[in-house]
KOLZARO-758649 format. One line per field, with one value per residue (C-alpha): z, x, y; residue in one letter. Coordinates in pm, whole numbers, plus 32768, in hexadecimal, padded with zeros to 4 digits. Each point is the difference from the previous one (the first is absolute). Layout:
residues N
up <- Z, ...
east <- X, ...
north <- Y, ...
rest <- a, ...
***
This chain:
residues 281
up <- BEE1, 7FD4, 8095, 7F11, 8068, 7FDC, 80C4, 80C3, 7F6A, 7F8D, 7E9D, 7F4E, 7F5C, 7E99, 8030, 7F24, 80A5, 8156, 7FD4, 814E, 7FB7, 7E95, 805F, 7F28, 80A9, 7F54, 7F5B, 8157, 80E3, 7F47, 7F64, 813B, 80F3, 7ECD, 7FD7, 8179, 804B, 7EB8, 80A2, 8126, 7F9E, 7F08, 810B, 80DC, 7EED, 7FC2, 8188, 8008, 7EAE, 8079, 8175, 7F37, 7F41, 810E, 80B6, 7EEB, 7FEE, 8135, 7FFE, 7EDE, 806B, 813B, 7F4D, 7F1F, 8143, 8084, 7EC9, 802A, 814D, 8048, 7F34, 80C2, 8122, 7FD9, 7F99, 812E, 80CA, 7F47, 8010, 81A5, 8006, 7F18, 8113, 8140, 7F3F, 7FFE, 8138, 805A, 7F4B, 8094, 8157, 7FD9, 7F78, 815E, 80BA, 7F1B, 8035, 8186, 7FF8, 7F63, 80EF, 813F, 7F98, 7ECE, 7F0F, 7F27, 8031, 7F6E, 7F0A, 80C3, 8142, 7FDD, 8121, 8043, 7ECC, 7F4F, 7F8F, 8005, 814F, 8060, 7EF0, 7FDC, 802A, 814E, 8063, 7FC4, 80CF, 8128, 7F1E, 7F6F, 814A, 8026, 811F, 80E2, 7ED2, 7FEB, 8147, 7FEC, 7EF0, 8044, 7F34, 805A, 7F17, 7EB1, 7F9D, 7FE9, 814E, 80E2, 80A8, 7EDF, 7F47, 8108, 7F82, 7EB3, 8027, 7FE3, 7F0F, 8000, 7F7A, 7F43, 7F78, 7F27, 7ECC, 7FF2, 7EAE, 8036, 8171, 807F, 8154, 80CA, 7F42, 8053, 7EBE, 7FA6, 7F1F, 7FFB, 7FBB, 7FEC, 7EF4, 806E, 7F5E, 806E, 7F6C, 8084, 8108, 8103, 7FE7, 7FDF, 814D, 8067, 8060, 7F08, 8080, 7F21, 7FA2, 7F37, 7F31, 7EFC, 7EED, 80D3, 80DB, 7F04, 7EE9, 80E4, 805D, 8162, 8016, 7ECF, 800C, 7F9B, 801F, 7F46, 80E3, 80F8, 810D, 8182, 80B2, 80FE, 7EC2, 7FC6, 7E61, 7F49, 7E5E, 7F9E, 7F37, 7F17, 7F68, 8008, 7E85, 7FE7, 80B2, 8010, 7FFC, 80E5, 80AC, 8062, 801A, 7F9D, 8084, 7FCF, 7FBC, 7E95, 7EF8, 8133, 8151, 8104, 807E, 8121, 7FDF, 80E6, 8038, 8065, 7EF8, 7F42, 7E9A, 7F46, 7EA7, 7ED9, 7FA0, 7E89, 80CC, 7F4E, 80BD, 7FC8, 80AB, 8114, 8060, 803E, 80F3, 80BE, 8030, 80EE, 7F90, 7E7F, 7F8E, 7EFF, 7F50, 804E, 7F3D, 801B, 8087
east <- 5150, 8138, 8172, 812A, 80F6, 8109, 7F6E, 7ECC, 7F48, 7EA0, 7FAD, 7EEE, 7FE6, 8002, 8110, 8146, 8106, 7FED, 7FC5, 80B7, 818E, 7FA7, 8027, 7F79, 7EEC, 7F49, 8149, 80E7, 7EE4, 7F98, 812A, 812D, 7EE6, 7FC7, 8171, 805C, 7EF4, 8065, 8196, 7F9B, 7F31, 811C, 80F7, 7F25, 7FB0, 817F, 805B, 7EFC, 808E, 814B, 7FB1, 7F1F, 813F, 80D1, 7F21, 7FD1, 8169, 8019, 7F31, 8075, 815C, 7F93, 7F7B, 80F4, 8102, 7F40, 7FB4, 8194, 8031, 7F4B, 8099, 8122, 7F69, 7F3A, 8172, 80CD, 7EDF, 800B, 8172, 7FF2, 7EEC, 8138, 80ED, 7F3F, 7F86, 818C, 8048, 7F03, 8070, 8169, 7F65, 7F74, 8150, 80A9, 7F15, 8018, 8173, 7FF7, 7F0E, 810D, 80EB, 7F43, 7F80, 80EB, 7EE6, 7F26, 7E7E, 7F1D, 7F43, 7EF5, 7FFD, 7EED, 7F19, 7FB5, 7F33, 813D, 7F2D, 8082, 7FFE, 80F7, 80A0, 8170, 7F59, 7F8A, 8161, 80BF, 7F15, 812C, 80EA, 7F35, 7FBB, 7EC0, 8054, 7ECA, 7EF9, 80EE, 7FBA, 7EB1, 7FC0, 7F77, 80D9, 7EFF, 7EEC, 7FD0, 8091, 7E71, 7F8B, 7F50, 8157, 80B0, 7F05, 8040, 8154, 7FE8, 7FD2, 80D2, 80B0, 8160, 807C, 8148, 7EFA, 7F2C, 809F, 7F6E, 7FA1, 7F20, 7F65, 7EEE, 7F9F, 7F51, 80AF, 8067, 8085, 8188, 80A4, 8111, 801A, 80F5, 800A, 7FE6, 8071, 8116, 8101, 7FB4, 80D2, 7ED8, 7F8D, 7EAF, 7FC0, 8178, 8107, 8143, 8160, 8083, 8110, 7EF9, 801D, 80D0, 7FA8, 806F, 7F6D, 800D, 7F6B, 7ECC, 7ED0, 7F63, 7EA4, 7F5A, 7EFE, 7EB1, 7F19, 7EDC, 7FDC, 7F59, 807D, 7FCF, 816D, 7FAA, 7F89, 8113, 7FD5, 80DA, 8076, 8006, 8147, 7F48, 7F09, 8126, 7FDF, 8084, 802E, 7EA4, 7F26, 7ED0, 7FEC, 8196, 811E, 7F4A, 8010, 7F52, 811F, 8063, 80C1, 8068, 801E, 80F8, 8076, 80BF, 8150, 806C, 8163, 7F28, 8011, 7EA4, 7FEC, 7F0A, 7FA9, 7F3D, 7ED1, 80AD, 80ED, 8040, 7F0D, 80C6, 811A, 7F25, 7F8F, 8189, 8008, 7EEC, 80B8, 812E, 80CE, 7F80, 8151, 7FB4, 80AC, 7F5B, 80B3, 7FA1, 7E8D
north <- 5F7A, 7F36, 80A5, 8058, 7EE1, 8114, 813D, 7F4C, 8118, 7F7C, 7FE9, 7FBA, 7E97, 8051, 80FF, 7F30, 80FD, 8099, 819A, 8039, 7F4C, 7F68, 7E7D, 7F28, 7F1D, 7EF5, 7F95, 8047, 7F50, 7EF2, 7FB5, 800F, 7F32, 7F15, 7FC2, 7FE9, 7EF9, 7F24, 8019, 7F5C, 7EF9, 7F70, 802E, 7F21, 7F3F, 7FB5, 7FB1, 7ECC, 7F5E, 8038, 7F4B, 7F0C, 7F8F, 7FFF, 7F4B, 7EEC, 7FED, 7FAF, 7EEE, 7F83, 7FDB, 7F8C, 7ED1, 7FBC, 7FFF, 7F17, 7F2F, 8019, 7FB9, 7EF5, 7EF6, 8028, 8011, 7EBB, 7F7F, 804D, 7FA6, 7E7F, 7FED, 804B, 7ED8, 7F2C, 8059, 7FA0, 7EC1, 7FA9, 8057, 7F18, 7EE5, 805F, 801A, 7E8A, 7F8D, 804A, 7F6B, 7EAC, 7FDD, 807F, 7EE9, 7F10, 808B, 7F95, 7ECF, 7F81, 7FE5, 80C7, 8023, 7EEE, 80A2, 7F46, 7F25, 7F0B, 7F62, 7E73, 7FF1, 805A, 815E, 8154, 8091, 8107, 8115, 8080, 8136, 7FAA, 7F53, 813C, 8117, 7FBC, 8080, 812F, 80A0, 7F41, 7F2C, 804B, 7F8B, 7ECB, 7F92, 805F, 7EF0, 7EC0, 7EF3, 7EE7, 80DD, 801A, 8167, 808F, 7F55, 8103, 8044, 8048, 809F, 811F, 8023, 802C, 819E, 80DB, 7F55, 7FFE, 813D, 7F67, 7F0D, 80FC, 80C5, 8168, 7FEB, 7EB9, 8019, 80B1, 807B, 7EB6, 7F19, 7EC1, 7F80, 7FBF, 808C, 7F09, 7E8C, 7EFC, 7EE0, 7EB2, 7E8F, 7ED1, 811C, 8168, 80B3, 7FFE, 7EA4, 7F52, 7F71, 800C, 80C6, 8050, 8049, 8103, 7F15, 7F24, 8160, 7F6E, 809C, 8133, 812A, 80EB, 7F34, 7F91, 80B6, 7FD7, 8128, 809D, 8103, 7F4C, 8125, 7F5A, 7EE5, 80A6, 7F03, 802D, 805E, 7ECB, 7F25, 7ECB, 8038, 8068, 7FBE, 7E8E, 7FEE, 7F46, 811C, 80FF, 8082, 8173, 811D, 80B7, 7ED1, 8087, 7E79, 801F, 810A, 8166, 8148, 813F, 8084, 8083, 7F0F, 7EE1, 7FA2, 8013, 7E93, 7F8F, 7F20, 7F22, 80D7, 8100, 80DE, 8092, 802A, 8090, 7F12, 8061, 7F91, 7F8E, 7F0E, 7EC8, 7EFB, 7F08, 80E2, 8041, 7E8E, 7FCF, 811E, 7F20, 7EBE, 800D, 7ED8, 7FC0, 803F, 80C8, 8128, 8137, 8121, 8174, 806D
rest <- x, x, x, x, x, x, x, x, x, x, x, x, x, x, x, x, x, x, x, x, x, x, x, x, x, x, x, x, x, x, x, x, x, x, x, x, x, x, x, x, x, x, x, x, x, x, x, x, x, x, x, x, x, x, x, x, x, x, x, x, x, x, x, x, x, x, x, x, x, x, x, x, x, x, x, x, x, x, x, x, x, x, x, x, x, x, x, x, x, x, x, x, x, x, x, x, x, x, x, x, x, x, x, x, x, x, x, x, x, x, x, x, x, x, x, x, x, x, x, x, x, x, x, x, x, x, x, x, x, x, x, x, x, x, x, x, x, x, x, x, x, x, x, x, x, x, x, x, x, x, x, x, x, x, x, x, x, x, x, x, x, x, x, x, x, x, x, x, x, x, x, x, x, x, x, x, x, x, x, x, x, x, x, x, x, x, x, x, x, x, x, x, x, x, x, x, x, x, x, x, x, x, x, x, x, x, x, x, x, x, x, x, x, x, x, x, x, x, x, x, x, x, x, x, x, x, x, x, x, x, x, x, x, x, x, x, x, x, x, x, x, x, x, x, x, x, x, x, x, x, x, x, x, x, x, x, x, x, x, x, x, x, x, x, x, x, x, x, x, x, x, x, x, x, x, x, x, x, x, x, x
***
């Protein structure tokens, strides 16, 4: 027999109201348990939505703050890489004209052997003057610039040589070239004096990046003046750079010039005494 939930006094089951206090039991019983048990199962039921949507929300703003974010990350990132590219160019300015200074010329573009063929590269000439001394006298100037002796030099390459945004690790290619012809400032098998700059220092470029060429640091190439076409031509002055590339002038200065630059502006930048008007670039 079943106990009054009231008294504890037992009852029989088909009793409707307990004959010892008068509590009413199928109703009472089945109804309070019934209702108590159906309270805490919507309660529960109401906590895990309400951590499932906070939750979600969560990771939905956590994506779309990162969606956010990393534009400008990738951006600051790309504009550091623009910096130290400059500073490199800037860095290889110096040691051109402390070159100049010691010796009273500029670097050859090239210095070529008996055969009256490429042999030794500015880029080579100017390691003294970069804090590169010890690989300087380490190269053999009798050997071609990949001869086994060389060859040994060519890693690490040069750190003001490689632009951030262009060079991997291992590398041994350049990110920077000169342009060569009778009438650049670092000239084609001979050395310029930087009064032969008539068309003036600031008017007259000396390095540009050339990130497409893919050329060896020790390798004497460089641009022919003749193919120079526009800024962002793969096969001459290029960078990975967004909308330009930054170029070297023979005052020492760096610049950083669009890709929409006039070419016909930009092959007077390349010759130093061409006497022509340059303008705004």
């Amino acid at each position: 027999m079943p106990n009054c939930p009231s008294c504890a006094e037992k009852v029989s089951s088909k009793e409707v109201k307990c004959p010892f206090c008068g509590e009413r039991l199928k109703s009472g019983k089945g109804g309070g348990a019934k209702k108590s048990k159906k309270g805490s199962n919507s309660s529960g039921g109401m906590i895990a939505i309400i951590a499932i949507v906070a939750f979600g929300g969560l990771f939905v703003c956590g994506g779309v703050m990162v969606a956010l974010l990393l534009p400008a990350v990738q951006q600051a990132r790309e504009a550091a890489r623009r910096t130290q590219c400059k500073n490199n160019l800037k860095q290889i300015g110096l040691a051109i004209h402390n070159y100049a200074d010691t010796y009273g010329l500029l670097p050859a573009a090239h210095l070529n052997d008996n055969q009256d063929q490429p042999r030794l590269s500015w880029r080579v000439s100017i390691l003294p003057f970069e804090d590169e001394a010890p690989r300087f006298n380490l190269y053999q100037f009798n050997d071609a610039w990949d001869s086994p002796a060389n060859s040994n030099l060519l890693r690490p390459l040069p750190r003001v040589y490689a632009c951030p945004s262009h060079s991997v690790a291992g590398s041994t290619s350049t990110s920077y070239a000169t342009i060569t012809g009778d009438h650049s400032a670092l000239g084609d098998g001979t050395c310029v004096k930087f009064r032969e700059i008539t068309d003036g220092s600031s008017n007259t470029i000396m390095v540009v990046e050339a990130c497409r060429l893919e050329i060896p640091w020790m390798k004497p190439q460089d641009i022919d003046a003749n193919t120079v076409t526009q800024v962002g031509d793969p096969n001459g002055a290029s960078s990975k750079h967004m909308g330009g590339i930054h170029v070297l002038l023979a005052d020492g200065s760096v610049r950083f010039v669009s890709n929409n630059i006039d070419p016909a502006t930009f092959r007077k930048l390349v010759t130093r005494d061409g006497n022509e008007v340059v303008g705004e670039f």
